[in-house]
N, C-alpha and C positions, 0 to 999 in steps of 0.2 A: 288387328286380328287377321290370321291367316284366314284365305277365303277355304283354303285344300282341304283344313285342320277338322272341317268337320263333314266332309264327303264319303266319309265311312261310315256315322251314324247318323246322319239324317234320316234314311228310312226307318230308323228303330225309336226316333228319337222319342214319341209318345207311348214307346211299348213298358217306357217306367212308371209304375202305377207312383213311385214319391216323386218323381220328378212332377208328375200333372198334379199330383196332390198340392206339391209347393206353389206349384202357380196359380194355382185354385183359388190358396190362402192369397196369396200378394197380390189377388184380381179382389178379393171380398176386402182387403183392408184397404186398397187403393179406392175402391167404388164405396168404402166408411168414412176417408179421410174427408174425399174429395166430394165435392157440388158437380158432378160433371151433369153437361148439359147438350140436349139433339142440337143444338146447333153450333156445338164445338168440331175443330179439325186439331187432332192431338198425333201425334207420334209418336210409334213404337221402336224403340231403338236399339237393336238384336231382335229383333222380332220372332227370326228363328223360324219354325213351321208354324206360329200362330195361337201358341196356346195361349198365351195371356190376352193379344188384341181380341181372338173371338169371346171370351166373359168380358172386356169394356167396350163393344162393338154393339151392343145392343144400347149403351146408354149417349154416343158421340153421333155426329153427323157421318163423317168418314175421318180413317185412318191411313197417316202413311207409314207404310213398314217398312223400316232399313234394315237391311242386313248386308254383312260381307258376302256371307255363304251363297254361292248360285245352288247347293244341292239343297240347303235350306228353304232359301226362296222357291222353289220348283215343291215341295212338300205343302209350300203354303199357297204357292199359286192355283193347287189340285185341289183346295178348300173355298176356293175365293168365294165361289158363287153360292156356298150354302151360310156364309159370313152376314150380319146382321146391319153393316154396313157396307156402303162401298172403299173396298179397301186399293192403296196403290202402293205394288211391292218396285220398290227399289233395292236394287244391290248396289250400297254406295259405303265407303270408307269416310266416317264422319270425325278420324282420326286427321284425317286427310283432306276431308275436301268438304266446301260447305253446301247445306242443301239449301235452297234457294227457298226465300218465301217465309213468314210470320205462322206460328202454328199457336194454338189454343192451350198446348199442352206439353209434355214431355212423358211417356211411361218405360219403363226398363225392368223386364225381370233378369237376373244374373248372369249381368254383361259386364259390370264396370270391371270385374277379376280381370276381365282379355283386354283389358286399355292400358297403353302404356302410362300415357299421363294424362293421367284426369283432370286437374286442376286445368290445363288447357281445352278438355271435352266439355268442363261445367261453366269455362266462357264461352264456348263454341254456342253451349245450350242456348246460355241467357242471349246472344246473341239472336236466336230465332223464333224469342219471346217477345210479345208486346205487353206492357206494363199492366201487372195483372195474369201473365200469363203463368202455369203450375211444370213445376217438373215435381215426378213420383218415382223412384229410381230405388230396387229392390235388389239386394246382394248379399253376401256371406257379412256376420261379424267373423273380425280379424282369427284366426285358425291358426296351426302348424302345421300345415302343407299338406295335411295327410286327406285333405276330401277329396282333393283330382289325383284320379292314379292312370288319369291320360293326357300324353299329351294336344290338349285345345287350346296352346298357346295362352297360359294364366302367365299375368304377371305381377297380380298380388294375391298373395292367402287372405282374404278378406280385407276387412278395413275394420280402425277403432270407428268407432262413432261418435267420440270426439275430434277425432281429426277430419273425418270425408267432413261433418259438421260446418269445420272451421274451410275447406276447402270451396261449400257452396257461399259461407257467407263473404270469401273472399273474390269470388265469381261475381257478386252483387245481388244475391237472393238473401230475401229477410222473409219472416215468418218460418224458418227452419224449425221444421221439428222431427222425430226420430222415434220408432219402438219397433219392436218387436214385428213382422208380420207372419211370420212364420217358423217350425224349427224341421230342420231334415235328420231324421236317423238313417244312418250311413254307416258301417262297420261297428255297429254295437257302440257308437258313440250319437250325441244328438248336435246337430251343429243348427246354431240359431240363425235368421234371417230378416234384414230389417227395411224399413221401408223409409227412406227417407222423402218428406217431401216442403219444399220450398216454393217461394212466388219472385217473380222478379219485380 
């Protein structure tokens, strides 16, 4: 993901009452699937300006938030200290480079569209899991291109749900499973949202 692609609307980025609405959902269905626990360290992966780590900030120990974006990051770093844990904002390309260190968790609200290849992000993941460890990872079902009418560097119109599926269990996460978390209306059409999550 381009870090530039979204220096234009970072400031605005919570002024969409559906966009905080979606995340809202994919924080309530992620904190229904999952056991999370105060003495977990999980990861936010697009973190973005923080809307999703702050609703599972109150149930972790601390949070690390990766993101590309520096204008991102700086929206969330002007939040940190009213955040219900201690969070640590990294700008780091996990396309690219890996992050150092075993974490509790994995969480993603609608980042995996801006990855080139996934299937290489979802070994990166299991990679900074220790057995036992969860990824919760929320994005578009599969579309016809018509929900981004900007460009923030997408490089898939969603995903089937049987293929990202077959893509974690080829990464080496079992107990996959998959529904719904949420749905976005968007130009008089509703585009659904799901939440998948796995164990390594």
């Amino acid at each position: 993901m381009d870090s530039d692609r979204f220096a234009g609307k970072a400031d605005s980025y919570e002024h969409d009452p559906a966009r905080v609405d979606n995340v809202a959902h994919i924080a309530a269905a992620i904190l229904q699937r999952l056991a999370l626990r105060k003495d977990m360290q999980v990861v936010d992966f697009g973190s973005g300006t923080g809307l999703l780590l702050e609703r599972i900030a109150p149930h972790v120990a601390a949070i690390v938030a990766v993101d590309v974006s520096a204008a991102m990051n700086r929206q969330l770093e002007a939040k940190r200290a009213s955040l219900a844990c201690p969070v640590d904002i990294r700008q780091v390309d996990l396309e690219q480079t890996a992050l150092a260190g075993q974490f509790d968790g994995i969480i993603s609200s609608m980042t995996l569209h801006h990855i080139r290849d996934l299937p290489a992000l979802l070994r990166r993941f299991h990679a900074m899991l220790p057995p036992g460890g969860f990824i919760a990872l929320a994005d578009l079902d599969a579309e016809d291109g018509s929900f981004h009418t900007e460009d923030t560097g997408v490089f898939h119109h969603g995903f089937a749900r049987t293929e990202i599926c077959a893509m974690a269990r080829e990464a080496g996460f079992h107990e996959v499973a998959i529904d719904t978390a949420s749905v976005i209306a968007k130009g008089g059409r509703d585009y659904p949202v799901f939440l998948l999550t796995a164990v390594r």
